[in-house]
C-alpha positions in Angstrom: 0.0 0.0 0.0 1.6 3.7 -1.2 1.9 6.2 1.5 0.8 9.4 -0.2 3.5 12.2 0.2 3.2 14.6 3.1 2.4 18.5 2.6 5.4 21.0 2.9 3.8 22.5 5.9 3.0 18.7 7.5 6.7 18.3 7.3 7.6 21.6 8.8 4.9 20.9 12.0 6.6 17.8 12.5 10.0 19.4 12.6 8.5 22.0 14.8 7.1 18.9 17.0 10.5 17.3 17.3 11.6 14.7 15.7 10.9 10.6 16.2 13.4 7.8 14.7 10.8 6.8 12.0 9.7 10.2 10.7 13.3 11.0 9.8 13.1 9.3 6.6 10.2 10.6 5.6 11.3 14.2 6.2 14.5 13.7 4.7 12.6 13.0 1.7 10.6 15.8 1.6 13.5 17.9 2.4 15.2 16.5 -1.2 11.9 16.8 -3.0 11.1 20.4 -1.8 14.9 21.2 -3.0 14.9 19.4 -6.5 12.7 21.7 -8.5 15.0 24.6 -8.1 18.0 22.2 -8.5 17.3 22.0 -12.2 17.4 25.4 -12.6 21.4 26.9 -14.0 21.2 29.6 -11.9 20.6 28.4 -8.5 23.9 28.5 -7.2 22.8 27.3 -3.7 20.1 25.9 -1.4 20.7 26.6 2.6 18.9 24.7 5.4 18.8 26.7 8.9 17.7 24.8 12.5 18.3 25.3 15.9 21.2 24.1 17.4 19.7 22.0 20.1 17.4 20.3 16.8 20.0 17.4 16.7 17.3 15.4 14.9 16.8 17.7 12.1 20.4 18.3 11.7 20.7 14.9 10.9 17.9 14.9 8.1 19.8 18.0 6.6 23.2 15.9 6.4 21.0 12.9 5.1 19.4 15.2 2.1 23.3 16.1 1.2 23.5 19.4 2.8 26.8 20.6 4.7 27.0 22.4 7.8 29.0 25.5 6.7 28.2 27.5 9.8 27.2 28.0 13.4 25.5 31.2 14.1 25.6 32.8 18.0 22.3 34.2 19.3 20.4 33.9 16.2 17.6 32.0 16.5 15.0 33.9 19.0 13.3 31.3 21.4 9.8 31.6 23.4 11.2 33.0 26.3 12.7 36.0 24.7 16.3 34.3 24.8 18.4 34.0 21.8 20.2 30.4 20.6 22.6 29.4 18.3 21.9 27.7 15.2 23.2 26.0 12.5 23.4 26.4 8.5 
């Protein structure tokens, strides 16, 4: 039985959620499909992926989908309680 594909926003909310062991394969693929349309394209030089730096599970589907971690960012991601965390890109 096909699994039909989840929505780009589904995907994000179960980012947002945190991630679980078997939706990490999923989102990894959406991750790749989301990027492939403007990978056929000659002028996009570039596609960059940004989480948290706490989001270990998400960092993993990023390195999964063939994205590298080029940076760490201090104090750039704005959390709930008006603090500032690092992330990564």
């Amino acid at each position: 039985m096909a699994t039909k594909p989840m929505s780009r926003q589904t995907a994000i909310d179960m980012v947002c959620m945190g991630l679980r062991h078997e939706y990490r394969v999923l989102i990894e693929q959406q991750v790749r499909v989301s990027c492939s349309p403007g990978l056929d394209k000659p002028e996009a030089v570039r596609f960059e992926g940004q989480t948290r730096v706490d989001k270990i599970g998400m960092r993993k589907v990023f390195l999964k989908a063939g994205f590298l971690k080029e940076a760490h960012y201090r104090m750039s991601w704005p959390a709930d309680d008006g603090t500032r965390l690092a992330s990564v890109a």
